[in-house]
MARKOLFI-116877 format. One record per residue: residue number from 1; x, y, z of N, C-alpha, C in turn; residue in three letters. Coordinates in Angstrom, 1 decimal, padded with zeros to 4 digits. Example, Ala and Ser with C-alpha at 12.3 -4.5 7.8 and 13.67 -1.06 7.14 Angstrom:
<atoms>
(1, (013.2, -005.7, 007.8), (012.3, -004.5, 007.8), (013.2, -003.3, 007.8), 'ALA')
(2, (012.8, -002.2, 007.1), (013.7, -001.1, 007.1), (012.9, 000.0, 007.9), 'SER')
</atoms>
This chain:
<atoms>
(1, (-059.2, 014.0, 017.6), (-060.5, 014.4, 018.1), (-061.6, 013.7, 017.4), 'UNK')
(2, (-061.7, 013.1, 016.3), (-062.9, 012.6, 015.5), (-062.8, 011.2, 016.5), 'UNK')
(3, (-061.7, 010.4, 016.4), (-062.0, 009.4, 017.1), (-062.6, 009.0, 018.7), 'UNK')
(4, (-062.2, 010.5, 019.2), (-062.6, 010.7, 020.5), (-064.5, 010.9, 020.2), 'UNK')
(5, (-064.6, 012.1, 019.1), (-066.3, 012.0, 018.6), (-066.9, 011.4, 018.3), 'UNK')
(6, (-066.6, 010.6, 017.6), (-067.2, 009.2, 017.4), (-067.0, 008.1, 018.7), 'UNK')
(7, (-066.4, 007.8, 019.6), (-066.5, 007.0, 020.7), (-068.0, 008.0, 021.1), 'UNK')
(8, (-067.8, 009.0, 022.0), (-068.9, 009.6, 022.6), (-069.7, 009.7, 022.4), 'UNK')
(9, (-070.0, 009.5, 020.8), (-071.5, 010.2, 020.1), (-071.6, 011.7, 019.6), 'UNK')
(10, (-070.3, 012.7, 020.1), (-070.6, 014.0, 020.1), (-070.2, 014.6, 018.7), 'UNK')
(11, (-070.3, 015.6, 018.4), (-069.8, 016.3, 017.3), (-068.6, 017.3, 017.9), 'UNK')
(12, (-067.6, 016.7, 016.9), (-066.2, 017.9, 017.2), (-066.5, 019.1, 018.1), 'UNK')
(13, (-067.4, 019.9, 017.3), (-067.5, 021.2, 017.6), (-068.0, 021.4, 019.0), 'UNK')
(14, (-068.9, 020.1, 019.3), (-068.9, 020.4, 020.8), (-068.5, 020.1, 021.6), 'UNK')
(15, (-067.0, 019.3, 021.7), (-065.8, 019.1, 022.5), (-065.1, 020.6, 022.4), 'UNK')
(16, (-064.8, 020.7, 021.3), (-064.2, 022.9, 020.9), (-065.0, 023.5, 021.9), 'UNK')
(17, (-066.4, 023.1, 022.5), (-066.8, 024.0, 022.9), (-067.0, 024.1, 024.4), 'UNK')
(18, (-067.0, 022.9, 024.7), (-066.5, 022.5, 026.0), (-065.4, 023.2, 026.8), 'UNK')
(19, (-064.9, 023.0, 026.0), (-063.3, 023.5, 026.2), (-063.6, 025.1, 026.2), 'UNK')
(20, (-063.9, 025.8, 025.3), (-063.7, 027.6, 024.9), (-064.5, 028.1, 026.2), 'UNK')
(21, (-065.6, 026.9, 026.5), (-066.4, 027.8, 027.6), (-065.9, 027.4, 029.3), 'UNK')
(22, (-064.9, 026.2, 029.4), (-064.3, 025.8, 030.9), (-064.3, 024.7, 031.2), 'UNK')
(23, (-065.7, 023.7, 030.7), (-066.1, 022.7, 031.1), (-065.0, 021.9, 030.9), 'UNK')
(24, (-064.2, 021.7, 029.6), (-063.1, 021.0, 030.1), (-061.9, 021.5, 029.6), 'UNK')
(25, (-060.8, 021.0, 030.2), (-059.5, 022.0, 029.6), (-058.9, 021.4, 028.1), 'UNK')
(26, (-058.5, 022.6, 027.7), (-057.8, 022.0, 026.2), (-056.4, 021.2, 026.7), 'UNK')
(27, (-056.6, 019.7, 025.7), (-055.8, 018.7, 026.1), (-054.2, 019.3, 025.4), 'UNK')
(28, (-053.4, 018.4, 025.6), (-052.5, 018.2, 025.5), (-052.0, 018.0, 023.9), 'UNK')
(29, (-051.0, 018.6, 023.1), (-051.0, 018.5, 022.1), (-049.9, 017.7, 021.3), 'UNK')
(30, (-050.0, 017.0, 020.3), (-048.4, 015.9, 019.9), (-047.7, 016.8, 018.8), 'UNK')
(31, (-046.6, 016.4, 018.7), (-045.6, 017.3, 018.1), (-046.3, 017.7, 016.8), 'UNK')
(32, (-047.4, 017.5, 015.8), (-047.7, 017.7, 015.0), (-049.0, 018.4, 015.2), 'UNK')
(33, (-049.5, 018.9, 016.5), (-050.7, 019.5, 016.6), (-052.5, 018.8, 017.3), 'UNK')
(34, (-051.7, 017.7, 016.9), (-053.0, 016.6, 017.4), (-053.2, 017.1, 018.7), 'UNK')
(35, (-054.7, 016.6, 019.2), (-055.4, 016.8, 021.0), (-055.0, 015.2, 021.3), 'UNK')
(36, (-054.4, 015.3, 022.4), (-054.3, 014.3, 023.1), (-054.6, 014.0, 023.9), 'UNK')
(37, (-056.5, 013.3, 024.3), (-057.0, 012.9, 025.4), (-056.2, 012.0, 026.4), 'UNK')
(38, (-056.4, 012.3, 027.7), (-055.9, 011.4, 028.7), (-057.4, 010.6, 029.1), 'UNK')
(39, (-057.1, 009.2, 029.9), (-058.4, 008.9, 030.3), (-059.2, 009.3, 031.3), 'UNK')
(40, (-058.5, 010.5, 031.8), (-059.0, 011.4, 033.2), (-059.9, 012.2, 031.9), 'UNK')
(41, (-059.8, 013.3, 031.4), (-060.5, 014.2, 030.1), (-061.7, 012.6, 029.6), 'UNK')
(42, (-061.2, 012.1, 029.5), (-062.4, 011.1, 028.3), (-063.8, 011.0, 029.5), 'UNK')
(43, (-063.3, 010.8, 030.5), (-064.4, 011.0, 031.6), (-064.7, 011.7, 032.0), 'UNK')
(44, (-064.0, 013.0, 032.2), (-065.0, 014.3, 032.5), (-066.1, 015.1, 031.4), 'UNK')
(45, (-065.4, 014.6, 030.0), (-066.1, 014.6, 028.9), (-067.5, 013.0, 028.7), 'UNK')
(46, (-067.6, 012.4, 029.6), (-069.1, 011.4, 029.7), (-069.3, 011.9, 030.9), 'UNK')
(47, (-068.7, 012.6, 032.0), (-069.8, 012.9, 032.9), (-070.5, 014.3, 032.3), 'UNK')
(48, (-069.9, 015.5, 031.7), (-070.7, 016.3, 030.8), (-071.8, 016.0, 030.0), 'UNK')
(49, (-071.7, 014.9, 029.2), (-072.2, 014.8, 028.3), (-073.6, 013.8, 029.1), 'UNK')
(50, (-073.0, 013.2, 030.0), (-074.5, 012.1, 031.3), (-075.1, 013.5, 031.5), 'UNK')
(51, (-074.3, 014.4, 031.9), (-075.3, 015.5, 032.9), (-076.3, 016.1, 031.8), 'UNK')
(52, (-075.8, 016.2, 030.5), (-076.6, 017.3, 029.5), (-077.9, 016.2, 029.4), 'UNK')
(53, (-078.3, 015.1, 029.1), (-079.1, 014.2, 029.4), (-079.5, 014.0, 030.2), 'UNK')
(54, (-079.2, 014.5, 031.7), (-080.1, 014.7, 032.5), (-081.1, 016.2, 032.6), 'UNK')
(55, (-080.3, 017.3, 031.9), (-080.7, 018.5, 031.3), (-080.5, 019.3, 032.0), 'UNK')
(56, (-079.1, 018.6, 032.7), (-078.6, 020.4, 033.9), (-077.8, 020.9, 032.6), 'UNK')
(57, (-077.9, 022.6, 033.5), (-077.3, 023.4, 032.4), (-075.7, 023.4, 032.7), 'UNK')
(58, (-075.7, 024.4, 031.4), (-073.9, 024.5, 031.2), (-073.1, 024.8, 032.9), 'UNK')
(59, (-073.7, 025.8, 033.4), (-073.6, 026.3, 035.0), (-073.5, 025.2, 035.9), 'UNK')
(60, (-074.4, 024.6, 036.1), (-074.5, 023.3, 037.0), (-073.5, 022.5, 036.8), 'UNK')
(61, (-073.7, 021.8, 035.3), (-072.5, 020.7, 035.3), (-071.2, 021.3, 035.5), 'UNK')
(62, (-070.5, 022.8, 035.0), (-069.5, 023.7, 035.3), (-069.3, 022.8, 037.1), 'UNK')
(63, (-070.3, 023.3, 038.0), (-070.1, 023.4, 039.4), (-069.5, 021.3, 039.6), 'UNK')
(64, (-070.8, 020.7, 038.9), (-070.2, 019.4, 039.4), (-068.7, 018.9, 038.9), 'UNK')
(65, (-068.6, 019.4, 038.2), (-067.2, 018.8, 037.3), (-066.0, 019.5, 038.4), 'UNK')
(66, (-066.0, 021.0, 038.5), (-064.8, 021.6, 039.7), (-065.3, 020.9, 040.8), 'UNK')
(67, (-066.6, 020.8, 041.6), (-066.1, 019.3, 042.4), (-065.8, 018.4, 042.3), 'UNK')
(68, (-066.0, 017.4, 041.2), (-065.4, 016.4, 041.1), (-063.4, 016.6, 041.3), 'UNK')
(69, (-063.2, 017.7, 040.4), (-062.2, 017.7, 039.9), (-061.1, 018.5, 041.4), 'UNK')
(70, (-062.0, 018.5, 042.0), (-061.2, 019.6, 043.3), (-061.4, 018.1, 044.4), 'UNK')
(71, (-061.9, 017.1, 044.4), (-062.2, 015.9, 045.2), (-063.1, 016.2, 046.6), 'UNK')
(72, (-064.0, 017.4, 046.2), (-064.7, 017.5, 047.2), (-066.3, 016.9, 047.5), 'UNK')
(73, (-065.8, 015.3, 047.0), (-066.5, 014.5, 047.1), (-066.4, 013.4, 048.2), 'UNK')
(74, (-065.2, 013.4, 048.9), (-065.2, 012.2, 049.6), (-064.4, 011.9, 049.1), 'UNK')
(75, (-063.7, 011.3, 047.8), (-062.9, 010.6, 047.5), (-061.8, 011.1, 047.7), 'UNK')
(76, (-060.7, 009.6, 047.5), (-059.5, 010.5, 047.3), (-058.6, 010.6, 046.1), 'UNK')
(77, (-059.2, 009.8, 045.3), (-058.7, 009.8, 043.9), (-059.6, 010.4, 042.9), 'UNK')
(78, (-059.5, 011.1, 042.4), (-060.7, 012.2, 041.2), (-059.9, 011.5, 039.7), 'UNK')
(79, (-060.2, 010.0, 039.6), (-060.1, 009.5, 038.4), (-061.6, 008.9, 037.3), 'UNK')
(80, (-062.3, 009.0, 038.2), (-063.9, 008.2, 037.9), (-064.6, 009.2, 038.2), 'UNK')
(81, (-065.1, 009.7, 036.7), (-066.1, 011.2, 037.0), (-067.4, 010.8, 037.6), 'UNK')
(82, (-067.3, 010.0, 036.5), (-069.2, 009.4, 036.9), (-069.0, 008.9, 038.8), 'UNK')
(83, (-068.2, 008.2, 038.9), (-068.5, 007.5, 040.3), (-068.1, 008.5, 041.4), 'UNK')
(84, (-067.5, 010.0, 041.0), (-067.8, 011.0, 041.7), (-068.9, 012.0, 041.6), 'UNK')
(85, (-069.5, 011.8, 040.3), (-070.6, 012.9, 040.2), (-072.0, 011.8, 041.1), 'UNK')
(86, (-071.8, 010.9, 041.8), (-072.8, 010.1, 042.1), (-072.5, 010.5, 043.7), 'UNK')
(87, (-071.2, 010.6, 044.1), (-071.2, 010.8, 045.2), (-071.5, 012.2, 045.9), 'UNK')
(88, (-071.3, 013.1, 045.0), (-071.7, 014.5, 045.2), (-073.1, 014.9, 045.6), 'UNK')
</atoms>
């Protein structure tokens, strides 16, 4: 997770938090306990983190992310958050 925090910019605690409150699901874990981001998670975690910089709330981005993540954007692949949260 630090190295995931450090790519993003974010602080640990608010990836934990992400997670505790929906926005994204708790990852996957390696035999020793580690989070194991996929590169689908690494980008729902920068389209979160685009939207809070644009200053929608926790609620809003909630709604864009289950579209994204439900492909009720047009697409048919929900691998590129950002190039779905654009199409939404």
């Amino acid at each position: 997770m630090g190295e995931l925090a450090s790519e993003l910019q974010l602080n640990p605690k608010t990836i934990r938090y992400y997670e505790e409150v929906g926005l994204s699901p708790e990852p996957r874990r390696s035999e020793s306990g580690y989070r194991l981001y996929s590169r689908h998670e690494v980008e729902r975690l920068r389209l979160i983190q685009r939207a809070k910089v644009l200053g929608l709330s926790l609620v809003e981005i909630k709604e864009i992310v289950e579209y994204a993540t439900n492909r009720r954007c047009g697409v048919t692949e929900a691998t590129d958050f950002t190039a779905l949260a654009m199409q939404c």
